[in-house]
SEMARVO-965110 format. One line per field, with one value per residue (C-alpha): chain; x negated, y negated, z negated; residue number from 1. Coordinates in steps of 0.05 Angstrom, whole numbers, plus 5000, padded with zeros to 4 digits. Each point is the difference from the previous one (the first is absolute). Example, Ala and Ser with C-alpha at 12.3 -4.5 7.8 and 13.67 -1.06 7.14 Angstrom:
BEGIN
ch [A A]
east [4754 4973]
north [5090 4931]
up [4844 5013]
i [1 2]
***
This chain:
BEGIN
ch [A A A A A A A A A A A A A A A A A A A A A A A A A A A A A A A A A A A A A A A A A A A A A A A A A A A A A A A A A A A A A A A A A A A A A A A A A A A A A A A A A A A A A A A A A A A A A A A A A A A A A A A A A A A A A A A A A A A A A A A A A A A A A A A A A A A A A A A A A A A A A A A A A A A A A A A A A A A A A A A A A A A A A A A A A A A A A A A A A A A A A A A A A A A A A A A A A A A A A A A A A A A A A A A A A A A A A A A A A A A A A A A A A A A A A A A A A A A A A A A A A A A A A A A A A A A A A A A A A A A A A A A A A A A A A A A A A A A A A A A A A A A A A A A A A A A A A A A A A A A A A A A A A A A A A A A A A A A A A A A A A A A A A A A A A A A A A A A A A A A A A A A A A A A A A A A A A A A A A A A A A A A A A A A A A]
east [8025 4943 5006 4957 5009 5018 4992 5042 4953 5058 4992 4932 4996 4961 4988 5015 4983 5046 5020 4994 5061 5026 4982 5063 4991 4973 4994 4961 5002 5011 4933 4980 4936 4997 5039 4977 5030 5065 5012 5047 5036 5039 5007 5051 4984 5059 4989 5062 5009 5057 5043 4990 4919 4985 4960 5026 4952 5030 4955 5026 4943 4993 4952 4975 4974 4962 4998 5039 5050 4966 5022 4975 5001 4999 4988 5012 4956 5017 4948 5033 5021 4953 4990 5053 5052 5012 4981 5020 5034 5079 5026 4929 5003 4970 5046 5004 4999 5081 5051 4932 5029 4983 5018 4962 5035 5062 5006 4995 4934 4999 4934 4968 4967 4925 4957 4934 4933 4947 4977 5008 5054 5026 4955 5026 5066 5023 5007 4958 5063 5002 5052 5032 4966 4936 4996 5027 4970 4963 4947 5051 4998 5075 4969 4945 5025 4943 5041 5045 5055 5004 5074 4992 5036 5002 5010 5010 4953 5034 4967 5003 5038 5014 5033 4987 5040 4987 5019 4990 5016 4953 5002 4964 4928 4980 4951 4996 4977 5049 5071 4998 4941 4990 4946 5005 4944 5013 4924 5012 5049 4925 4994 5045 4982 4998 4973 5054 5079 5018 5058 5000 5057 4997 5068 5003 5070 4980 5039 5029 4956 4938 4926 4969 4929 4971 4923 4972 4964 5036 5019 4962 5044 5089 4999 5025 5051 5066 5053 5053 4952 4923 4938 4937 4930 4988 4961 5026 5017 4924 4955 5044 4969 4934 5003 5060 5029 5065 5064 5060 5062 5061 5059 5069 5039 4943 4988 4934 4968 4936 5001 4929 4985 4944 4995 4933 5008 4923 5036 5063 5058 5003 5068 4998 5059 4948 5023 5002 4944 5005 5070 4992 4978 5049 5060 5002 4992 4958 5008 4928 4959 5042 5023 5063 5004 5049 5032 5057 4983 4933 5039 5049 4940 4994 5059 4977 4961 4958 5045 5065 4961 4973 5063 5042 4944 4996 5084 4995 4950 5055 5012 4930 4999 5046 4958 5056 4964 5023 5025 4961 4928 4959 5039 4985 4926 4991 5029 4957 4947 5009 4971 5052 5063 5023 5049 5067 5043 5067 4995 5050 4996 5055 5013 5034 4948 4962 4987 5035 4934 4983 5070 4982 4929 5031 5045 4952 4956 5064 5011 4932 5014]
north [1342 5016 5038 4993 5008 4951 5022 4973 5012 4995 5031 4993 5007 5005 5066 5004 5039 5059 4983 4921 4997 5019 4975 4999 4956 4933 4960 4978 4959 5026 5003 5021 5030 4997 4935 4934 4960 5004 4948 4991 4936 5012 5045 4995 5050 5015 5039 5015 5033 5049 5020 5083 4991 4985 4947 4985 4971 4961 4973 4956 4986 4955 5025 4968 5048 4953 5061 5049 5045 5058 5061 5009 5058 4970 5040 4974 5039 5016 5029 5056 4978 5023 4997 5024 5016 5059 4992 5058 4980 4994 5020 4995 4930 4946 5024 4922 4965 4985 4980 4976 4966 4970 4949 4971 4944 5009 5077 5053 5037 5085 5020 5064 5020 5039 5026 4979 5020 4974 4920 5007 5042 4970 5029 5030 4953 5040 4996 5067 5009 5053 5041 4994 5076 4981 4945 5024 5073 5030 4939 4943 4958 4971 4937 4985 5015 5004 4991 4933 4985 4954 4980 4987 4979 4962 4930 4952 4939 4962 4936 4940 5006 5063 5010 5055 5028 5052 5013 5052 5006 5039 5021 4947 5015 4991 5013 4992 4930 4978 5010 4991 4990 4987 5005 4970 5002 4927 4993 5047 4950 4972 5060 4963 4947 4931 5036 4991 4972 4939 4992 5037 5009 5055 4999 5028 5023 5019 5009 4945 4970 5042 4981 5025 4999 4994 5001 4943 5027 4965 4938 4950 4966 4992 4946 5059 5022 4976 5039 4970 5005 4984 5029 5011 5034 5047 5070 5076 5031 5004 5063 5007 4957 4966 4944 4975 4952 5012 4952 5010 4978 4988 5006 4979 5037 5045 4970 4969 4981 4990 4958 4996 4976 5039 5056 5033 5039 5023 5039 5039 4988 5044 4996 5014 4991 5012 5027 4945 5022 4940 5024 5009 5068 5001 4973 4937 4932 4944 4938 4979 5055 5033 4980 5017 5037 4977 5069 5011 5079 4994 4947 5052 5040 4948 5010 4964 4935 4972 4943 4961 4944 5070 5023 4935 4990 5081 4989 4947 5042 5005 4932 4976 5045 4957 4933 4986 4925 5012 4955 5035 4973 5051 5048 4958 4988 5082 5001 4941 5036 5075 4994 5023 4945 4956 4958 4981 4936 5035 5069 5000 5061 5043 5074 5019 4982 5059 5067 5060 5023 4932 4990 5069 4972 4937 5033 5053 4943 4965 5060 4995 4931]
up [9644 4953 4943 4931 4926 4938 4940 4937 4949 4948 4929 4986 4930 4941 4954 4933 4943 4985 4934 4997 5060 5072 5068 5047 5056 5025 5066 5056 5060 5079 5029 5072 5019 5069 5021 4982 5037 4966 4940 4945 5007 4941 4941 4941 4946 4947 4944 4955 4929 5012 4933 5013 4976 5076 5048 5063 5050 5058 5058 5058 5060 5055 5048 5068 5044 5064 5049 5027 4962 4958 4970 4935 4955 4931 4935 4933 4948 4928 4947 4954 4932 4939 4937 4948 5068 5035 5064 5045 5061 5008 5059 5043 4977 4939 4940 4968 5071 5019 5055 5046 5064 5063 5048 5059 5041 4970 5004 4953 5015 4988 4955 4986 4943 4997 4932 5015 4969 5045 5010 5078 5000 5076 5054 5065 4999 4943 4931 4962 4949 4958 4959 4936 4994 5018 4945 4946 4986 4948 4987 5004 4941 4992 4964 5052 5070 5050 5064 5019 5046 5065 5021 5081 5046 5076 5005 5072 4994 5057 5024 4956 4930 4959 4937 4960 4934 4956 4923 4952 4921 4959 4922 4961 4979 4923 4939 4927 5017 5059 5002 5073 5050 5078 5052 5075 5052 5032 5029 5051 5038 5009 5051 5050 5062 4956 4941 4958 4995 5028 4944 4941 4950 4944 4963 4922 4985 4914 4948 4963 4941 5009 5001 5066 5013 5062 5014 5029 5057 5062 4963 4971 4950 4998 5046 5050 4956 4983 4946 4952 4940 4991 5019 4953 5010 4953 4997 4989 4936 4975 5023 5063 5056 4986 5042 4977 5059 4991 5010 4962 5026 4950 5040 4970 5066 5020 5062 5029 5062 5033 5059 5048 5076 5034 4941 5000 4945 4961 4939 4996 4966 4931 4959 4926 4941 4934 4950 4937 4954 4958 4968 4919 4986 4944 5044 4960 5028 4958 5038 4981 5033 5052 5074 5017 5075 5054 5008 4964 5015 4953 4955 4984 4966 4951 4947 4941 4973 4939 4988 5006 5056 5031 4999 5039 5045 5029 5002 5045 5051 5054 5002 4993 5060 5044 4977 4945 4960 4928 4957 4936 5008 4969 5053 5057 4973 5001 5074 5027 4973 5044 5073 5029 4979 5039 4978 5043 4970 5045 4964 4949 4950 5010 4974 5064 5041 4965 5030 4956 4974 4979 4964 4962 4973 4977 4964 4962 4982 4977 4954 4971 4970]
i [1 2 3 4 5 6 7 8 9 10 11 12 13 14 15 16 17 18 19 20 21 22 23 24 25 26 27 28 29 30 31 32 33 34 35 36 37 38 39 40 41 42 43 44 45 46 47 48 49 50 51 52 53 54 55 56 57 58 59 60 61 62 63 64 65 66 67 68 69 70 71 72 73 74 75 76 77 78 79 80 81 82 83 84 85 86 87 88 89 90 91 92 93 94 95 96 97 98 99 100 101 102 103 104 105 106 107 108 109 110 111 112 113 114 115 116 117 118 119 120 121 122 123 124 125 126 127 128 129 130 131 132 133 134 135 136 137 138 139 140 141 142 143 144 145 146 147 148 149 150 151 152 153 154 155 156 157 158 159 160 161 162 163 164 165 166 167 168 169 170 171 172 173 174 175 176 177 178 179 180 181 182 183 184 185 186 187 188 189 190 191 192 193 194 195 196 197 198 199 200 201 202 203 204 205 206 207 208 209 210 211 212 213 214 215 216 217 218 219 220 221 222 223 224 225 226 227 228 229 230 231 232 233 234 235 236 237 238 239 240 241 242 243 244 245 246 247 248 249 250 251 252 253 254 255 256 257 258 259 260 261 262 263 264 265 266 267 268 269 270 271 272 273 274 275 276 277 278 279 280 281 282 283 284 285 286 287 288 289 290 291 292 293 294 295 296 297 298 299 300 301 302 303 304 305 306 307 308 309 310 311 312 313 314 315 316 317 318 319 320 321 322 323 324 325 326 327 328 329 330 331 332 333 334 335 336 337 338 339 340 341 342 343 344 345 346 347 348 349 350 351 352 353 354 355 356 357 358 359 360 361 362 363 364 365 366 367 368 369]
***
């Protein structure tokens, strides 16, 4: 029975400015560095917008392991938070990182948890931890944390097929430009025998009628991709990422999927909900200049509007939403006009149908007749 080490490099994230926002948490991929010829046979990735301001990240593997059973002690590693967070340590453990579990072949799998401040911190078959004490003295910086965490744990490869859980919520990261934004590491499942997954499936579990931008780094196009909605390239907010190769998918349920054979991923996935910088500064909608968002959470900033056709067409935003055709033509002229309508000839309009928040902005435009 041989013994080595797999690291999950999970929660590899990306700084950010102390005053533009705060870094919680992001994800990565399992990764082994001294097995190879181990593959991933199949990975399904689920990502889900929880109501309390949290992600929860859900990953089910199918491993086949050729050889003989192995023992491996598996880590899963997790940056601190920075930026406008406190990030002292709770409990000797990641203070936004939650209810992290385990399972390996249908059991549920102990872990440990180490602070870390060196690259190769596992030498010696043990893991050069150190205390909260040690970290957090008279130089540590609350908002930049120079230390992270690793999560281990021992997992039985047996011969043939393995399945391997794990899950984790964290707080959601943001900025004055995103309301919500995710990093995950998916080219290190290149690290394993086969270079890659034989069947991927990443699972987007979003809030209901929200644009979410993903970079296009290990997709090509939407041909990948299915959601109740439509898909559109389009770019950042401008000034935000230069490049620009984003795809924005509007979701009527929240829900999207990417479906690929053989997945070699050569870009990881990042996970943005902009903030709409296109709103009228003045809160008033003029249907002639200004795009309407599909959010009903940035709609809801918008209050007032030049005019009585500004005025029916912003009413009708909800059900535009749900791909309502209108009857009115300069309505449905507006709507076939915004990227992200998509009309739907079974969607009848109907106020009950309508989230409480909606109900309440219908009604204050309503009063501003």
């Amino acid at each position: 029975m041989k013994k080595i080490v797999i690291i999950i490099l999970l929660l590899a994230g990306t700084a950010v400015s102390a005053n533009d926002g705060a870094f919680f948490a992001s994800g990565n991929q399992l990764i082994p560095v001294a097995e190879t010829n181990i593959s991933i046979k199949s990975e399904i990735l689920t990502i889900s917008w929880m109501d309390d301001g949290f992600l929860k990240v859900y990953v089910d593997y199918v491993f086949f392991n050729p050889g003989k059973s192995t023992i491996l002690l598996t880590g899963f590693e997790a940056p601190s938070p920075n930026g406008d967070v406190d990030g002292t340590p709770v409990n000797g453990k990641h203070p936004y990182i939650m209810d992290f579990s385990v399972n390996v072949n249908g059991s549920s799998v102990k872990y440990d948890t180490a602070i870390v401040t060196e690259k190769n911190y596992y030498s010696g078959n043990r893991i050069s931890s150190k205390t909260v004490k040690d970290v957090v003295n008279d130089d540590f910086n609350e908002n930049y944390p120079e230390f992270y965490y690793v999560y281990y744990f021992n997992a039985d490869f047996k011969k043939g097929f393995n399945r391997i859980r794990h899950e984790y919520k964290f707080r959601i990261s943001g900025s004055v430009y995103e309301r919500a934004q995710f990093d995950y590491i998916l080219t290190a499942a290149n690290r394993w025998a086969g270079e890659g997954i034989e069947d991927f499936t990443l699972i987007l579990n979003m809030p209901a009628f929200e644009t979410v931008s993903i970079r296009k780094t290990f997709f090509k196009d939407a041909s990948k991709w299915e959601t109740n909605g439509r898909f559109q390239d389009g770019g950042a907010p401008e000034g935000i990422y230069a490049d620009g190769k984003f795809m924005r998918i509007y979701s009527r349920d929240g829900y999207a999927v990417f479906r690929e054979k053989n997945f070699n991923p050569d870009g990881e996935l990042n996970l943005h909900i902009f903030r709409n910088f296109n709103s009228p500064a003045d809160k008033k909608f003029n249907y002639l200049k200004d795009v309407l968002p599909f959010s009903i959470t940035e709609a809801v900033e918008i209050t007032g509007f030049s005019d009585e056709i500004s005025r029916k067409i912003l009413r009708n935003l909800p059900f535009a939403m749900r791909g309502y055709v209108f009857n009115t033509e300069y309505i449905q002229k507006y709507y076939n006009s915004i990227p992200w309508y998509l009309p739907d000839d079974k969607y009848s309009a109907d106020m009950n149908g309508l989230t409480l928040q909606e109900k309440r902005w219908i009604t204050l435009i309503d009063e501003k007749k």
